[in-house]
N, C-alpha and C positions, 0 to 999 in steps of 0.2 A: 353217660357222664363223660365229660371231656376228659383228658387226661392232661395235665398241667403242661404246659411249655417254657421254656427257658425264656426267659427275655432276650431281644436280640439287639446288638447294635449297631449303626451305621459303621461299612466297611469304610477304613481310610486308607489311602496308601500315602506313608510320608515321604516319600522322594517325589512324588506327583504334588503334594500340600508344598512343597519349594518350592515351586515355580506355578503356585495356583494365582492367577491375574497378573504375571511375568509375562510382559510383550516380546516376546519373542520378534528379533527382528529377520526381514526375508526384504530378499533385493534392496533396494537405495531405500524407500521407505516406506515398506509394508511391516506386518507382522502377524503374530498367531498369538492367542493365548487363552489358556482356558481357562474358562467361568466357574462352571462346577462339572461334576460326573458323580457316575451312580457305578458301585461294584468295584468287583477288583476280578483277580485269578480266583480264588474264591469263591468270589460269587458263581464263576461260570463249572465250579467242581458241583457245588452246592444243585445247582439249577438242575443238572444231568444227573444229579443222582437222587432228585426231587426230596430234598432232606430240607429240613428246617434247623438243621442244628449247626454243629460251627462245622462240617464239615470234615476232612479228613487232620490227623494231625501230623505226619510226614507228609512233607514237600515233596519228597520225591512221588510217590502216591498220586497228589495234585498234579504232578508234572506229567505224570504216565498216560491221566486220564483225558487230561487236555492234548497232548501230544495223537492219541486216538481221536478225540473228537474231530484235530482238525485234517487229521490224514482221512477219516473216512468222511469226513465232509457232512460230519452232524453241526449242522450251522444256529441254532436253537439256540441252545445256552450261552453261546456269545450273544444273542439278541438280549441278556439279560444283564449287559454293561450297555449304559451308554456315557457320552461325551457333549460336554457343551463348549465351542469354539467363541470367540471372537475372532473375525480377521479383517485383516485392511489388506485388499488385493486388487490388483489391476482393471477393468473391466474384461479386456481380452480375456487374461486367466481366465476371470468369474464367468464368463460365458459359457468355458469349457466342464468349470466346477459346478454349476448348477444343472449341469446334465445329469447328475446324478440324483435322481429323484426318489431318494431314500432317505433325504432328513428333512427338517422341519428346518426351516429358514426365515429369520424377519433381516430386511435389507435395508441398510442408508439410503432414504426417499431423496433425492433431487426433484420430484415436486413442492416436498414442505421444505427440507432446507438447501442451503445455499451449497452447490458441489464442494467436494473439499478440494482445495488450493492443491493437487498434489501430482506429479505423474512419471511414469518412469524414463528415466533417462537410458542411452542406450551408449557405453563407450566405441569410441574409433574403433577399439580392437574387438568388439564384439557385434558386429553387422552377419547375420548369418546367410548362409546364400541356399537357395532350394535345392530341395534333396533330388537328384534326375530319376529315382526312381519309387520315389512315394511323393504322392502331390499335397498331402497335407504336412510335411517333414522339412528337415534341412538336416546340409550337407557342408563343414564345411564353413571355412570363416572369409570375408570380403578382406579385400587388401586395408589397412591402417589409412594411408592416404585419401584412397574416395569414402573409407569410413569414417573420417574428419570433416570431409562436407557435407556429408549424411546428417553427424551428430549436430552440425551448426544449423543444418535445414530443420532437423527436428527440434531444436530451442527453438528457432522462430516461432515456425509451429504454434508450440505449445502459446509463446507467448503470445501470439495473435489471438489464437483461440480463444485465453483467459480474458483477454481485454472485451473480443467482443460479448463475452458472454456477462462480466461484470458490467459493459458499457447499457445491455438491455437489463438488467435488473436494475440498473439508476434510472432508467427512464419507465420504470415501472412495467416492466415486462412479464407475464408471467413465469415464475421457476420452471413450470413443464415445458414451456414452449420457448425461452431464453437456451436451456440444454442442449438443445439441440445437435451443435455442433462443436460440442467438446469432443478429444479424441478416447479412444478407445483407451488411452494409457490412460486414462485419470482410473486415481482409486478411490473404491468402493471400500462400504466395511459392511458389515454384517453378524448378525448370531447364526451359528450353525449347529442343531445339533443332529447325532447322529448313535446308532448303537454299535458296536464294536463290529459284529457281522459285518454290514455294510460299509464299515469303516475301512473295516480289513479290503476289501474288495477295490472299494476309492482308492489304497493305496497300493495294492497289487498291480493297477492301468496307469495310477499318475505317478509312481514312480519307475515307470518300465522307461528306460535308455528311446523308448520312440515316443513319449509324450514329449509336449513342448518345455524347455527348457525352466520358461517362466512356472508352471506349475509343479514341475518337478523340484522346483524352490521351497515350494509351499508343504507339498507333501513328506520330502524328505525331516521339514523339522516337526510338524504332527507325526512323523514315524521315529526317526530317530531320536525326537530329541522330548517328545510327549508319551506315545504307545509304549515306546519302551521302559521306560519309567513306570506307567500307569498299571501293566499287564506283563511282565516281564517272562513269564513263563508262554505267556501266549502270541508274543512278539515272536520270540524262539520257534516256538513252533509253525508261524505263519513264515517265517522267514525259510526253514527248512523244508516243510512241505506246502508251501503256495510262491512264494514270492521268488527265490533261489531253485524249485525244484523245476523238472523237465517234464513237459505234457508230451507223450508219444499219441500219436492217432495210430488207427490197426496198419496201414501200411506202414510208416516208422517203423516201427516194432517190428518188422518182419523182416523191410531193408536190412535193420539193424542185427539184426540175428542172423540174414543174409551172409553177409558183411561180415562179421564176427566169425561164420563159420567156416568164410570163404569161399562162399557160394557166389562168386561175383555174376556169372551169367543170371539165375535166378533174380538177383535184387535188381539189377538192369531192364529184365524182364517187367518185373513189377513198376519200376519205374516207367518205362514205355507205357506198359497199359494206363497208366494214372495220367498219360499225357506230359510229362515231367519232361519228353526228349525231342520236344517238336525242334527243327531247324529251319530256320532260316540263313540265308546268304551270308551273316555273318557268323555261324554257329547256333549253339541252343539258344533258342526263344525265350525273353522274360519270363520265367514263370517263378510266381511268389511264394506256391507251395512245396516247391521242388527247394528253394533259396532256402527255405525257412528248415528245410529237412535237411540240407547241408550245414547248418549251422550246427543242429544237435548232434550230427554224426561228427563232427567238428568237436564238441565238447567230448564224445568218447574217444579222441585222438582217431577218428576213422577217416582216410579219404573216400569221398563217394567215387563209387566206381564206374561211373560215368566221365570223370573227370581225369584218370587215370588213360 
């Protein structure tokens, strides 16, 4: 015989129900907003401690267990929130965004309808210039004066584009084959959804200081201005140990203790073997793993002692 169960009810969160179908706007004229979502903090207590019932009744309790989940990287029960998006975004962006092959996705066809009239403008003072030592990055802003004739070439642009592309759909051209040559800035919209897991994740790469500027737009207000609202206790926590926290690999960690213990010959040591101290004619040799390990020793107030 069964034994009775409690009725249960749809989780809501009301600081999320304020801004549910609120277009959030992102660059000149994109924006984000969500449709609907499943869960809350709650739910993902509820899910890890496979209970049907309402869960714990202190918050702090909820807070403890999420805060564990996400430090030891039990990723499950966040799979048990997800999120449904609207967005209107660039196509560049969405190129970068649809790398992420963890949601379900239906996209604005420019074969059935007519592109949307729309694309991003770039000001004088915002022309970014390549990064000289990461080739996918920038570095670094172009002078105001040649980024005013940048900005006029790029109205042309746009406006040629639009012409020829409205000029072959009046003469009966087809939509897929008319598109062709619209630029990369026109926007797109789209449904995206997604569960919080892999959310979390999307926003841990596209809001790191080395994604492109244009989608750290987008990210930063699904995080700051949607996640956190939505999952507040697990925002907190994604924020402390994923997004703000420091990944040591085994040599870090040894520099670092090195380092700390003032063992300078040892962690030099270590570094050499790793290759970290090759020269060249001008001094030490690019190396991106050696950089990246000066930066953390950087956050411990340490200079590396290769540099010294």
């Amino acid at each position: 015989m069964h034994r009775e169960l409690e009725k249960l009810t749809r989780p809501g969160v009301e600081a999320l129900d304020e801004i549910l179908g609120v277009a959030l706007p992102v660059l000149d004229d994109g924006f984000v907003r969500v449709i609907d979502y499943m869960g809350d903090d709650r739910a993902i207590v509820q899910a890890a401690r496979v209970s049907y019932g309402a869960g714990t009744k202190h918050v702090q309790e909820d807070r403890g267990l999420i805060r564990y989940l996400m430090r030891h990287r039990h990723t499950t029960p966040f799979e048990m929130c997800e999120l449904k998006l609207h967005v209107r975004v660039p196509m560049d962006a969405w190129r970068q965004w649809i790398r992420h092959r963890t949601a379900s996705v239906n996209e604005y066809s420019t074969r059935y309808s007519v592109a949307i009239d729309a694309a991003v403008l770039t000001a004088p003072e915002a022309w970014r210039l390549q990064s000289g030592d990461n080739k996918q990055g920038s570095a670094g802003l172009l002078d105001v004066e040649r980024g005013t004739t940048l900005s006029r070439q790029e109205r042309m642009v746009h406006r040629l584009a639009r012409e020829a592309y409205e000029a072959r759909l009046a003469l009966g051209v087809a939509r897929e084959q008319a598109r062709k040559d619209l630029p990369l800035c026109t926007y797109t919209e789209a449904y995206w959804k997604i569960d919080l897991h892999n959310l979390l994740h999307f926003l841990d790469l596209r809001l790191d200081l080395h994604a492109q500027e244009e989608i750290r737009a987008y990210s930063s207000v699904i995080g700051h201005e949607i996640v956190k609202r939505w999952v507040p206790l697990t925002w907190d926590a994604f924020l402390d140990y994923r997004f703000l926290a420091m990944h040591l690999s085994r040599a870090e960690a040894e520099i670092v203790g090195f380092v700390a213990r003032g063992d300078v010959g040892a962690a030099i040591e270590t570094a050499r073997a790793l290759g970290w101290l090759e020269r060249g004619a001008s001094g030490l040799k690019r190396n991106r793993e050696r950089a990246e390990a000066e930066e953390k020793l950087a956050r411990f107030g340490l200079v590396p002692p290769w540099r010294k």
